[in-house]
Structures are given as structure tokens and as C-alpha cells.
NUGURO-162014 format. One line per field, with one value per residue (C-alpha): x, y, z; residue number from 1. Coordinates in nm, 2 decimals. Layout:
<pts>
px: (X, ...)
py: (Y, ...)
pz: (Z, ...)
resi: (NUM, ...)
</pts>
This chain:
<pts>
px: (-18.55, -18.33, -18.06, -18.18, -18.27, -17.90, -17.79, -17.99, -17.92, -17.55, -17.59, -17.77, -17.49, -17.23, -17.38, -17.45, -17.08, -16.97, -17.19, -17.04, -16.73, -16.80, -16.99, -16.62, -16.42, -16.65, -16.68, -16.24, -16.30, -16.56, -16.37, -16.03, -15.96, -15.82, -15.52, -15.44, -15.12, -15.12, -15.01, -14.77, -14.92, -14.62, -14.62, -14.96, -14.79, -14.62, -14.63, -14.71, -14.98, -14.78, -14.75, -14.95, -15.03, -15.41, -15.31, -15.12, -15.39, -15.30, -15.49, -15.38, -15.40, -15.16, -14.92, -14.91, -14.81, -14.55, -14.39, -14.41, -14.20, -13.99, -13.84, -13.82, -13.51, -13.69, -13.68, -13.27, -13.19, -12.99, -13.29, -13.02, -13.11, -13.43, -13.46, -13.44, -13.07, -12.96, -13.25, -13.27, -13.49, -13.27, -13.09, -13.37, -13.38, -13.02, -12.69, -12.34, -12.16, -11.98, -12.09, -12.34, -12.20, -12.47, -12.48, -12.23, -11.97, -11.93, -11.97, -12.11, -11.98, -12.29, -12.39, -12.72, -13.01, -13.24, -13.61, -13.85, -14.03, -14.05, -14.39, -14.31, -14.02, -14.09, -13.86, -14.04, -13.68, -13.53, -13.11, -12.82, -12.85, -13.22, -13.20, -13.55, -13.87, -14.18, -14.12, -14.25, -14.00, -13.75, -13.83, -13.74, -13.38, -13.23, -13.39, -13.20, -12.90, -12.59, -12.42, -12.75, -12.98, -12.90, -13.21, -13.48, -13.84, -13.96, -13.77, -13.88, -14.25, -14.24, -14.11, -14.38, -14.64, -14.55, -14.50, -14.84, -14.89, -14.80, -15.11, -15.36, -15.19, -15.20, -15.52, -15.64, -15.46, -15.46, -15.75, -15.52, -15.36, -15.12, -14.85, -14.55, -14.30, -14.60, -14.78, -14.49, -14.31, -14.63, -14.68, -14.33, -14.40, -14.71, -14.53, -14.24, -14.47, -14.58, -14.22, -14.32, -14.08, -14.23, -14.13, -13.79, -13.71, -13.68, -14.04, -14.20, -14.05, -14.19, -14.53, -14.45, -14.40, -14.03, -13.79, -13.47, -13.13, -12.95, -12.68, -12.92, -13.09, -12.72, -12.70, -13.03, -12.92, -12.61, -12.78, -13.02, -12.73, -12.63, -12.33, -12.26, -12.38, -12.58, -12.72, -13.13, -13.11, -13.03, -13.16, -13.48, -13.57, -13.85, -14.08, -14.01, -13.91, -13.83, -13.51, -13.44, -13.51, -13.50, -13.26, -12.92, -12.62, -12.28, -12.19, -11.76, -11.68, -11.40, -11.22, -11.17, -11.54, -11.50, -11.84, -12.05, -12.40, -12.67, -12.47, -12.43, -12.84, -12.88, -12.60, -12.60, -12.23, -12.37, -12.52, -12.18, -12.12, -12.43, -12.63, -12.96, -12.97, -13.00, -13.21, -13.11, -13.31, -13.18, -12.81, -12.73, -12.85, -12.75, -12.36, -12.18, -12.22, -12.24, -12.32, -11.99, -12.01, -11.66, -11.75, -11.77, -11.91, -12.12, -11.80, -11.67, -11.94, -11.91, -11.61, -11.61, -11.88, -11.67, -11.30, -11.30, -11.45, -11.32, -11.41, -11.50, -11.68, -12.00, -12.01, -12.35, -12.39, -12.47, -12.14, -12.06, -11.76, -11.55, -11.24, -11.18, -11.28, -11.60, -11.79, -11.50, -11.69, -11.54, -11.52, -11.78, -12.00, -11.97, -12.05, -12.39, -12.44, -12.41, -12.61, -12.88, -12.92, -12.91, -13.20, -13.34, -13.33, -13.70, -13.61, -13.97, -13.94, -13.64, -13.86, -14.20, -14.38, -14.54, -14.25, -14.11, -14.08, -14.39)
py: (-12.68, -12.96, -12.79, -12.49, -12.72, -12.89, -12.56, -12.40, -12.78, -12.67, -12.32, -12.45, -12.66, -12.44, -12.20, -12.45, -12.54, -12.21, -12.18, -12.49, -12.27, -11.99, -12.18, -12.41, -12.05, -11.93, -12.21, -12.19, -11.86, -11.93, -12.21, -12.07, -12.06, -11.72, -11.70, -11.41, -11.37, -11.45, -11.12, -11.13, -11.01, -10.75, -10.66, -10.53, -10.16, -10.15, -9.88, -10.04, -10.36, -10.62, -10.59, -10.80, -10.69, -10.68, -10.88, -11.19, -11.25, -11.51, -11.86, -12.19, -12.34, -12.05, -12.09, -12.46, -12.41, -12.15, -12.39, -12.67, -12.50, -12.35, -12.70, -12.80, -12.86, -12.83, -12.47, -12.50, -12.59, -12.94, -12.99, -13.03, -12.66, -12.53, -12.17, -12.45, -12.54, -12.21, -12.10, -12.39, -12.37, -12.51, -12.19, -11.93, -11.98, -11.89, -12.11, -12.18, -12.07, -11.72, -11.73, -12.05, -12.20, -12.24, -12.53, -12.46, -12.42, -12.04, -11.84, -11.54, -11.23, -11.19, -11.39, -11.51, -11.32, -11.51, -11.52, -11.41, -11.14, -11.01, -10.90, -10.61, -10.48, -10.12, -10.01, -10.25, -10.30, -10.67, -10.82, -10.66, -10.42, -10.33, -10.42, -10.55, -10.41, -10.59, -11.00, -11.13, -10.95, -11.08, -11.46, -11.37, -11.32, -11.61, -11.84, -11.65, -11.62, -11.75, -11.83, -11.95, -12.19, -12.06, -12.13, -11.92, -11.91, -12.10, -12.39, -12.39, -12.33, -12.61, -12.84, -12.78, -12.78, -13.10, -13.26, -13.42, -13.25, -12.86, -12.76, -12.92, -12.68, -12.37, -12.40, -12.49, -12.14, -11.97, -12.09, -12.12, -12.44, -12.17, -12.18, -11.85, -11.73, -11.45, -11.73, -11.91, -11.58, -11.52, -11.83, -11.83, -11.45, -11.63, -11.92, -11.65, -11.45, -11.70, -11.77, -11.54, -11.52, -11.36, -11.63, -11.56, -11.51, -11.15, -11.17, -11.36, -11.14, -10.80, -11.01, -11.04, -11.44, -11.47, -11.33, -11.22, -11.30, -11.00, -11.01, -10.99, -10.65, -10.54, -10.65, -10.49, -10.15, -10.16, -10.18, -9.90, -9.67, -9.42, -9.36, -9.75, -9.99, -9.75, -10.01, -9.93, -9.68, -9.97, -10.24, -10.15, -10.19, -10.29, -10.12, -10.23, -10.59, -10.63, -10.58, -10.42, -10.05, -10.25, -9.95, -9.95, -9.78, -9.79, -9.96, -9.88, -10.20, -10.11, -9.72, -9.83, -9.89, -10.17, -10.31, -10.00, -10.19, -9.95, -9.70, -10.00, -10.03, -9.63, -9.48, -9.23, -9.21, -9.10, -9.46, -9.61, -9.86, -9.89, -10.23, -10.32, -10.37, -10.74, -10.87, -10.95, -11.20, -11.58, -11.48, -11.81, -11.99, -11.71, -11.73, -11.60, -11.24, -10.89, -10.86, -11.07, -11.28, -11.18, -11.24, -11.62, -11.52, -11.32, -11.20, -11.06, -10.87, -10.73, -10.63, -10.46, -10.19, -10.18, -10.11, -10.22, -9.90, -9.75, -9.42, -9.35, -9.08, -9.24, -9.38, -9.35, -9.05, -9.29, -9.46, -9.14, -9.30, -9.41, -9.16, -9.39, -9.68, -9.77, -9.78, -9.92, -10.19, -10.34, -10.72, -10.78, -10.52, -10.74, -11.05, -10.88, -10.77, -11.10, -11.23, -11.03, -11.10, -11.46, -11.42, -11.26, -11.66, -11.78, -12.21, -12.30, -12.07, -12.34, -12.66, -12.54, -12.82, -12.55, -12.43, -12.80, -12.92, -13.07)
pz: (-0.78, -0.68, -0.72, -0.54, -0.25, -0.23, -0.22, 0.04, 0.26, 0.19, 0.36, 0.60, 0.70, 0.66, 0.94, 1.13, 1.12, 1.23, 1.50, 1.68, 1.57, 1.77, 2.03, 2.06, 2.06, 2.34, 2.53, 2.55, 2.68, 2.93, 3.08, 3.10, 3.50, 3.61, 3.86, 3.98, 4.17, 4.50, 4.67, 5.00, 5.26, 5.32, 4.94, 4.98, 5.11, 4.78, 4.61, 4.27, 4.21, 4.06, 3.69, 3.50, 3.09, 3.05, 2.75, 2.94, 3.23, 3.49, 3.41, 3.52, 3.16, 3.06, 3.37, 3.39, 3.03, 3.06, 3.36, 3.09, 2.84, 3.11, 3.20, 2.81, 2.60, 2.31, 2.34, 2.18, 1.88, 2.02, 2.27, 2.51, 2.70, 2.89, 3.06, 3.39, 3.26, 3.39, 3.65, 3.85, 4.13, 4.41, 4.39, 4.37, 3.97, 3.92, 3.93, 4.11, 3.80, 3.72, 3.36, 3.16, 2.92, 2.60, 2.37, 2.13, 2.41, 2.44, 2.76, 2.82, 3.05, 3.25, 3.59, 3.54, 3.72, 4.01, 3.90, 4.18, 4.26, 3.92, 3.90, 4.11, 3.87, 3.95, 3.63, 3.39, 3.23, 3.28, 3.21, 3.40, 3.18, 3.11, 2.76, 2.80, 2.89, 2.99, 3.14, 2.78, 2.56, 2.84, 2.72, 2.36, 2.37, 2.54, 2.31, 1.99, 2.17, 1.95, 2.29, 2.50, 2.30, 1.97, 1.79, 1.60, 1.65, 1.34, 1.46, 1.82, 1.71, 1.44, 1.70, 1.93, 1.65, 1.59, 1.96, 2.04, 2.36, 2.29, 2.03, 2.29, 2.57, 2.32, 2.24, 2.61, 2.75, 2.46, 2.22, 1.93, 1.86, 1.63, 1.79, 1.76, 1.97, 2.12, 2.31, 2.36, 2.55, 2.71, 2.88, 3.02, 3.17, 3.32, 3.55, 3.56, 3.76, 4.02, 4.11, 4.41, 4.74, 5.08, 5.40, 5.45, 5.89, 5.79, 5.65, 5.96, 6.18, 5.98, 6.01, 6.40, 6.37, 6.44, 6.69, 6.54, 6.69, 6.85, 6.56, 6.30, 6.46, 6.48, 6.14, 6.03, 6.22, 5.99, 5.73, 5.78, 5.87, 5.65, 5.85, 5.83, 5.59, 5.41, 5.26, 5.20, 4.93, 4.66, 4.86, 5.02, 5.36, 5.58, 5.40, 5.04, 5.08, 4.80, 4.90, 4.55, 4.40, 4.07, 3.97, 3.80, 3.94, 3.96, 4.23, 4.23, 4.11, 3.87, 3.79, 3.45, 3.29, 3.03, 3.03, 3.03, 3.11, 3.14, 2.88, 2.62, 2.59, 2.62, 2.47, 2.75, 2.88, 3.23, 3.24, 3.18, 3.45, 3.53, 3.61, 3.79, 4.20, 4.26, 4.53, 4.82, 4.89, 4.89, 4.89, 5.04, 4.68, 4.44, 4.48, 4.29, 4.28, 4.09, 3.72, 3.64, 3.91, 4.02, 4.42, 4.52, 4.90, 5.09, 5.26, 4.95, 4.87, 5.25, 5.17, 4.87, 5.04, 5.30, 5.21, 4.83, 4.64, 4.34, 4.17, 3.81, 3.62, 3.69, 4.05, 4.24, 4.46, 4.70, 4.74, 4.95, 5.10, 4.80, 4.87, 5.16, 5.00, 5.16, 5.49, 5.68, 5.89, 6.18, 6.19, 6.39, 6.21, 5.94, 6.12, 6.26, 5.85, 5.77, 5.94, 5.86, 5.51, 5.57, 5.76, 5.43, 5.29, 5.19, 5.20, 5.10, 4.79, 4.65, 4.75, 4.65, 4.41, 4.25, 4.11, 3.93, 3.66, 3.57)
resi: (1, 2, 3, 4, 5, 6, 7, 8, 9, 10, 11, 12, 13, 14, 15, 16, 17, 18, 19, 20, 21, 22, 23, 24, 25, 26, 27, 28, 29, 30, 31, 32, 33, 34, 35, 36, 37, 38, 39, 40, 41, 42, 43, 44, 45, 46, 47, 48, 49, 50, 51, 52, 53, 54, 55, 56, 57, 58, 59, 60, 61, 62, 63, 64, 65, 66, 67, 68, 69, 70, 71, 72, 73, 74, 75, 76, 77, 78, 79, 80, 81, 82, 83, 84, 85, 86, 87, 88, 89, 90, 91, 92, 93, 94, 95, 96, 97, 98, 99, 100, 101, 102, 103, 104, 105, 106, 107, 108, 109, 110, 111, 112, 113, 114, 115, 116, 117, 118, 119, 120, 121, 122, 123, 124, 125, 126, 127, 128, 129, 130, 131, 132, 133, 134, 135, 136, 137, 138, 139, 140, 141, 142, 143, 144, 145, 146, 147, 148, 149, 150, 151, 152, 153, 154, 155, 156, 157, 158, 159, 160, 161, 162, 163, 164, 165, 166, 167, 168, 169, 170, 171, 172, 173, 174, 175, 176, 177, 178, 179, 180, 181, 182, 183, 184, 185, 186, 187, 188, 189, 190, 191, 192, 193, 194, 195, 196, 197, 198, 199, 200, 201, 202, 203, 204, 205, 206, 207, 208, 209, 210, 211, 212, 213, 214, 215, 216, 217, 218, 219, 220, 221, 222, 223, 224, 225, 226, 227, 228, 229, 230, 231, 232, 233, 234, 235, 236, 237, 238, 239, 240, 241, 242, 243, 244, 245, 246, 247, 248, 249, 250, 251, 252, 253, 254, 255, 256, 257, 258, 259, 260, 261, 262, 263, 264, 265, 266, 267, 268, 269, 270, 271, 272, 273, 274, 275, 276, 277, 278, 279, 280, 281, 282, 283, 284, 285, 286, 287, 288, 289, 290, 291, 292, 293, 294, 295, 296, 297, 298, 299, 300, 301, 302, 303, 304, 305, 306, 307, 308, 309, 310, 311, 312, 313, 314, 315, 316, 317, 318, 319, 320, 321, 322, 323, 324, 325, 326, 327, 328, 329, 330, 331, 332, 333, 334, 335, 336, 337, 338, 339, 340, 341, 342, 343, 344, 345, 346, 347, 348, 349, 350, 351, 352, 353, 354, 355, 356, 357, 358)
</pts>
């Protein structure tokens, strides 16, 4: 009978033990604190909601998390390199340089992309070259890179398993103090997704808050004009400002194709060429330009539209004026053009404490 009694004390116990189990695992549920994007007030004609996985919801434990690791070297394998290293916020998560250089000393070929707006990535397919599709697999590559951080996901998770802060923050956003690259890549997606730009001149004046300048109508005019700068098919207009169609396209940048973009990832030769529309938002920060960053200035980038074109097997329909070279704007056409997409520059998006390193 003793026995039998220490026994049925021991079960007891035991459930009790698992009901404080369950109880905790509820209770991390229960006070997880939603944060749902805050949606522009011009993004709300959109076509598409902003994409958000009904697996990855917004939660401030999860996206003060993902901001955390964001800004950490810990993430390479010399702990000398954070996603921040090369998306720095003062220039709209990009940088200054034509290609990064990663910790072993190699560069790439590609211009690293800005990071805003990417919740409303209409092709769901991230990189130059859409090699990615969805913002968490986006996370995964860079951290595996041989010429980025160069580093696999044991060691980066063992390293934050051990730190004394990271297991607290996993299990906080996530309820696991378990800690593999999933979470990790999905609490970077998270803060990625808040990195939000909507206050740009342009914007204020959509919203009726701003006047424009004369140039920049003239500039805006241009832009609209298919007989002009031709510009809106790529890059949106004032009804998707966006300023993106988040589409690839061959933009008659070379006639000889030796980085096929699109084509590489598909195998499609039709796609050979090919790489995605850049926003134009925040041009001012983002310099310098194109998938290789082969344009130091704004002014170059005019340029090339308007006399620089060159044909290939693949060129966009849309460059319709190639056989001259381009849309052959006048000086002061380019001027008014200009000036326009500066006015698409968002300054508060670059200072915004929200956006920090924590």
C-alpha cells in the first residue's frame, strides 16, 4: 500500500507538472501582442493586401526580435557582418557601393537591393533576379553565402542558443526557446515588413498636403507620357505608388546578355536579361544604380532611357524606342524628370527610430 500510495503522489505530480506546462505554453500565446502592419493610407487602393503568411503574423515580440538580429554580427561566421552592414538605413536599407564586399574579401556582381515596401511584392519573388520566393526564404541565402557572411545555420543558431539574451526573445515571440534558422528567417521577414515608406512630397501631394513645383508636374507629365518618358509601365504611377510593378524585364542595358538574370533562375532563354523593376522611391539614398550598379547618378540613369538603349533578343516591348536609342529627351525635359523623382524621396523613412538598431 505504500508503495501504491508513492506512486499514485508521483502521478499526481506529474500532471500537475504538465498542467503548469500547458498553462505556461498558453499563457505565451495569450500574451503575444499582435502588430499588424500599419497600412498607407494611399496603399489602401492596392490592388493586393500586403502579404503577410498566416504562419509569420505580425507581433511586436517577433518584430522587435527580427530588428534585433537584423543589426547583429553574429549572424556571420567572424561576427564582423549583420544584414545592417549592407542595408543601412540612412540610405533606404541599401548602400553607396557598386557591389559589398563579404567577410572573406570577395565581391559580388549584384548592387544590393533597398528594403521598403516589401510587403506589397505583387510577384512574391525577391533578389535581382527572383531566385526567391516569399520574404522568409529571402533571409536564408545571405547568411550561407560564401561571399556574404559565409556561415551555416548550425553555427549561427548555436551562437544564439548560447548568448544570454536570444532564447528569452525566441521563446517570448515564438514560444520556443529552440532556436533554427525557421524562426530566425521569420523574425527578420517580421521587422523587414515594417520597414514601410509612404511620406515622400510626391505622397503628400497625392494626399492633397503638398503643392508641387511646376518642374516636377513637368516632370511627372514626362513621366506619364508614352510618347516621352514612358516611364509608368515599369514604374507605376499615381495609382500604384509603389512606384514598382515588382516585374523583371529587360531594360536595354547591354546587346550582348552576359548575365542572363531572370533566365539564370528559370532556364527560360526568353527571360535572359531579365531583372526585377526597382523602386523608385528614395533615389537620392539608393545611388548607385541598375542590377550592377553601373550608373553613379540619377543623370545617368536619365540618360540611358533617353539616348543609351541597346537591342538584344530579349528587350521589353516596352522599350519601344530602342532603334533610336531611347526617348530622346530634351535637356530641360530631363531637368523637369529629375526633378520629379526626387520629390518621390520619403526623409523620415531614413531617420525613423523605429527602424534602429536596437
Amino acid at each position: 500500500m505504500k508503495n501504491l500510495k508513492s506512486y499514485v503522489i508521483l502521478f499526481l505530480l506529474t500532471l500537475s507538472a504538465l498542467s503548469c506546462n500547458k498553462e505556461s505554453v498558453s499563457s505565451y500565446v495569450n500574451t503575444t501582442t499582435p502588430s499588424p502592419l500599419q497600412v498607407p493610407q494611399l496603399f489602401e487602393s492596392l490592388i493586393l493586401n500586403p502579404i503577410v503568411p498566416p504562419d509569420n503574423p505580425q507581433t511586436e515580440e517577433g518584430i522587435f526580435l527580427g530588428r534585433k538580429l537584423f543589426y547583429d554580427p553574429l549572424l556571420s561566421a567572424d561576427n564582423t557582418q549583420a544584414c545592417a552592414s549592407c542595408h543601412n538605413p540612412e540610405n533606404a536599407f541599401t548602400n553607396n557601393n557598386r557591389f559589398s564586399e563579404g567577410i572573406d574579401g570577395f565581391f559580388g556582381d549584384r548592387n544590393v537591393m533597398p528594403l521598403f515596401n516589401l510587403a506589397w511584392n505583387y510577384e512574391d519573388a525577391f533578389f535581382w533576379d527572383g531566385r526567391e520566393s516569399g520574404l522568409e526564404n529571402q533571409a536564408f541565402e545571405p547568411i550561407t553565402n560564401p561571399i556574404e557572411m559565409h556561415t551555416s545555420w548550425p553555427e549561427v543558431t548555436e551562437k544564439l542558443s548560447q548568448n544570454s539574451e536570444y532564447p528569452l526573445l525566441f521563446e517570448a515571440a515564438f514560444g520556443s526557446i529552440s532556436i533554427d534558422s525557421v524562426l530566425v528567417s521569420r523574425a527578420i521577414a517580421q521587422f523587414e515588413r515594417t520597414l514601410i515608406s509612404a511620406n515622400s512630397k510626391f505622397d503628400a501631394y497625392l494626399l492633397g498636403n503638398s503643392n508641387l513645383t511646376m518642374q516636377e508636374i513637368n516632370g511627372f507629365n514626362i513621366f506619364m507620357d508614352e510618347s516621352k518618358g514612358d516611364c509608368f509601365h515599369c514604374h507605376g504611377s499615381e495609382n500604384n505608388p509603389l512606384w514598382t510593378d515588382n516585374k523583371f524585364h529587360n531594360n536595354g542595358l547591354d546587346s550582348s546578355l552576359t548575365d542572363l538574370g531572370l533566365g539564370r533562375v528559370t532556364g527560360d532563354p526568353s527571360d535572359n536579361g531579365k531583372f526585377k523593376s526597382p523602386s523608385l522611391r528614395n533615389l537620392i539614398f539608393t545611388a548607385p544604380y541598375m542590377h550592377d550598379g553601373r550608373f553613379s547618378t540619377i543623370d545617368e540613369v536619365i540618360n540611358h532611357y533617353s539616348e543609351g538603349l541597346q537591342n538584344s533578343p530579349t528587350i521589353d516591348p516596352l522599350m519601344k524606342k530602342v532603334a533610336q536609342g531611347g526617348v530622346q529627351l530634351s535637356p530641360q525635359e530631363k531637368a523637369n524628370l529629375k526633378a520629379f523623382l526626387l520629390s518621390l524621396t520619403d526623409e523620415e523613412f531614413i531617420s525613423n527610430p523605429s527602424f534602429s538598431n536596437p
